[in-house]
C-alpha positions as CSV (number, residue, x, y, z in Angstrom):
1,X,-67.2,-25.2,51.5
2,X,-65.6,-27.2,54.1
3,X,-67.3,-25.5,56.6
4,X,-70.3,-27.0,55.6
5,X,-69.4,-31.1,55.6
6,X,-68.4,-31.5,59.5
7,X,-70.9,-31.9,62.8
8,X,-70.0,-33.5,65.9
9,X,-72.0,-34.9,68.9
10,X,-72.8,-34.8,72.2
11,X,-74.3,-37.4,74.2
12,X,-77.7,-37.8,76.1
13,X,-78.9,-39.2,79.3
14,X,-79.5,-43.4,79.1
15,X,-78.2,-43.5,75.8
16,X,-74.4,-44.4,74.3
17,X,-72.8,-40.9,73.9
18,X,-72.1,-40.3,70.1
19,X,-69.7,-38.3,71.0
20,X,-67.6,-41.0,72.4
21,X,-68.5,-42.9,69.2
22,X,-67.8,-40.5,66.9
23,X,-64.1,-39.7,68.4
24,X,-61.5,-40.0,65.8
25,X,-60.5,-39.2,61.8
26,X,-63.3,-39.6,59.1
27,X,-63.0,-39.0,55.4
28,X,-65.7,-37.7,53.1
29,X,-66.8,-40.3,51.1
30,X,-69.6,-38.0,49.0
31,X,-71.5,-34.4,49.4
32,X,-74.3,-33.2,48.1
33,X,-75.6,-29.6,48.2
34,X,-79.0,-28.4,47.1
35,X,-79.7,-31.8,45.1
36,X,-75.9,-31.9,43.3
37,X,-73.0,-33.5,44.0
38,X,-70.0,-31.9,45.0
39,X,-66.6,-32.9,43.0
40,X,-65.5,-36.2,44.2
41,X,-61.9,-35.2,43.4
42,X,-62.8,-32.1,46.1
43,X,-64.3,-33.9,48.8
44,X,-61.8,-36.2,48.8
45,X,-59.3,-34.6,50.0
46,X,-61.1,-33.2,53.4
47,X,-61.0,-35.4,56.6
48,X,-62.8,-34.5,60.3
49,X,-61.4,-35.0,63.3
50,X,-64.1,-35.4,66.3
51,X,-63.3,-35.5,69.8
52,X,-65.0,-36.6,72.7
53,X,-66.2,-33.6,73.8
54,X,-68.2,-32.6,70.4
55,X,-65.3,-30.1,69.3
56,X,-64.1,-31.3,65.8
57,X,-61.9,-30.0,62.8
58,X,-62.1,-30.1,59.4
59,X,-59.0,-30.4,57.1
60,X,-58.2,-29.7,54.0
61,X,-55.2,-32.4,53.3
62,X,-53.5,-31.8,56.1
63,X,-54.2,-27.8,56.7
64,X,-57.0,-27.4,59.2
65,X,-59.8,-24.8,57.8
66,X,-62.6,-25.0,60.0
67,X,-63.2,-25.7,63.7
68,X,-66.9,-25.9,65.7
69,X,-68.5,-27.5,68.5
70,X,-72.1,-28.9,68.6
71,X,-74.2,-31.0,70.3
72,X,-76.9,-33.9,69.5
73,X,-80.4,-34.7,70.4
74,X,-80.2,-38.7,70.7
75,X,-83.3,-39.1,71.8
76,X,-84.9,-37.8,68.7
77,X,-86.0,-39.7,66.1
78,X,-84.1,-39.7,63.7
79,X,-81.5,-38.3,65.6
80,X,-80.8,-34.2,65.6
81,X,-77.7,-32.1,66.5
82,X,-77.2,-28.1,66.7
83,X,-73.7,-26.8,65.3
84,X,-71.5,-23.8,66.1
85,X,-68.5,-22.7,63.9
86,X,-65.4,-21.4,66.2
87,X,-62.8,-19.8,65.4
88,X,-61.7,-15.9,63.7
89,X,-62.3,-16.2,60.4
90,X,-65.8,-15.1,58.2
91,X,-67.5,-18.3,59.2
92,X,-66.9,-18.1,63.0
93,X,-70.4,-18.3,64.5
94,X,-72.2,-19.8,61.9
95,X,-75.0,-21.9,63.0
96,X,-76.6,-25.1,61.6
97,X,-78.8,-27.7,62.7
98,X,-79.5,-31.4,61.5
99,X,-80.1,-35.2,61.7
100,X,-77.4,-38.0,61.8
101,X,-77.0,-41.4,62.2
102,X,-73.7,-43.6,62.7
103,X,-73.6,-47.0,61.5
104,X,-70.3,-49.1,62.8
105,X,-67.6,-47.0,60.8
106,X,-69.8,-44.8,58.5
107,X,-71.9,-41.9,59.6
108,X,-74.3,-40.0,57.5
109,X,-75.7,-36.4,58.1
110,X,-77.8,-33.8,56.6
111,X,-77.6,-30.1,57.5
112,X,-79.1,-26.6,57.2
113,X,-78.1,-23.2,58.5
114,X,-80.1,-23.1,61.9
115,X,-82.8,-20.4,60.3
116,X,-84.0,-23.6,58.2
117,X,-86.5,-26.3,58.9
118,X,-84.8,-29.3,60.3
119,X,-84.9,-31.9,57.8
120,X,-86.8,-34.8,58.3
121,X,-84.8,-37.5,55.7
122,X,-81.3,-37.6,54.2
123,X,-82.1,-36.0,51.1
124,X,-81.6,-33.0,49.4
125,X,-83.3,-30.9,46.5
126,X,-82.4,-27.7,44.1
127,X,-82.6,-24.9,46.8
128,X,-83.6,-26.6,50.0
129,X,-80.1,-25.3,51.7
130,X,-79.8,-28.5,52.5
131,X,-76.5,-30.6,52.6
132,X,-76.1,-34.1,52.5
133,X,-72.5,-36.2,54.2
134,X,-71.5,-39.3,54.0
135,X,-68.2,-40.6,56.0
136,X,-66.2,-43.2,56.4
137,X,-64.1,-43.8,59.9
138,X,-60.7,-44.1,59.2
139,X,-58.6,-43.5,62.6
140,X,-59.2,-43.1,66.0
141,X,-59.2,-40.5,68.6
142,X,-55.3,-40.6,68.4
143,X,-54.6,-40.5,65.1
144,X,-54.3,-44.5,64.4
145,X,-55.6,-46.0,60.9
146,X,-58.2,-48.3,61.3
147,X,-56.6,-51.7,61.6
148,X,-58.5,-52.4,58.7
149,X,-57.0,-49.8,56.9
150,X,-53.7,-50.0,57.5
């Protein structure tokens, strides 16, 4: 499952690069999967670490579980990504594909496995495959809490 709530992103020509945006610690605010919420209490407790170079982690408390790489379309409207799990376990090479969009210290993203239409909103519905994120920044690329949230 937390496979499924991380993307990263990769930057485009003329445009800011997300990626360099997106660097640092973000905590799940909600999921939703096929039109129902996931368990507050469970989503909760999973963070994502991006870096700059569209590699990111997800962790579980403090445990990492999952680890990808994947790369945006900026130009596209709204804007896309393609994802890639890494790693050795039974979701290494798992592929998904979605839209995004960052917003100051909250991103948004909703995803499918790659075989899937892209979706065209951030919205899901009973059996669509589809899964919905919402994150709130709350470190940076080094591990500091937002001064905000200190």
């Amino acid at each position: 499952m937390a496979l499924l709530l991380t993307a990263g992103f990769a930057g485009a020509v003329d445009l800011p690069d997300d990626r360099a945006v997106s660097a640092g610690r973000w905590r799940i605010v909600s999921a939703e999967l096929n039109g129902r919420q996931i368990d507050r209490q469970f989503t909760a407790m999973l963070s994502v670490s991006y870096a700059a170079d569209g590699t990111w982690t997800v962790f579980f408390k403090t445990i990492p579980v999952a680890e990808g790489t994947s790369s945006p379309n900026q130009a596209a409207d709204p804007k896309s990504f393609n994802m890639a799990t890494l790693g050795s376990g039974t979701n290494s090479g798992r592929r998904y594909r979605g839209i995004y969009e960052i917003q100051g210290n909250t991103r948004r993203m909703c995803f499918v496995p790659a075989d899937r239409p892209l979706p065209a909103d951030f919205s899901t519905a009973p059996a669509s495959d589809r899964l919905l994120v919402s994150m709130e920044r709350i470190g940076d690329s080094q591990g500091n809490a937002r001064p905000d949230q200190r």
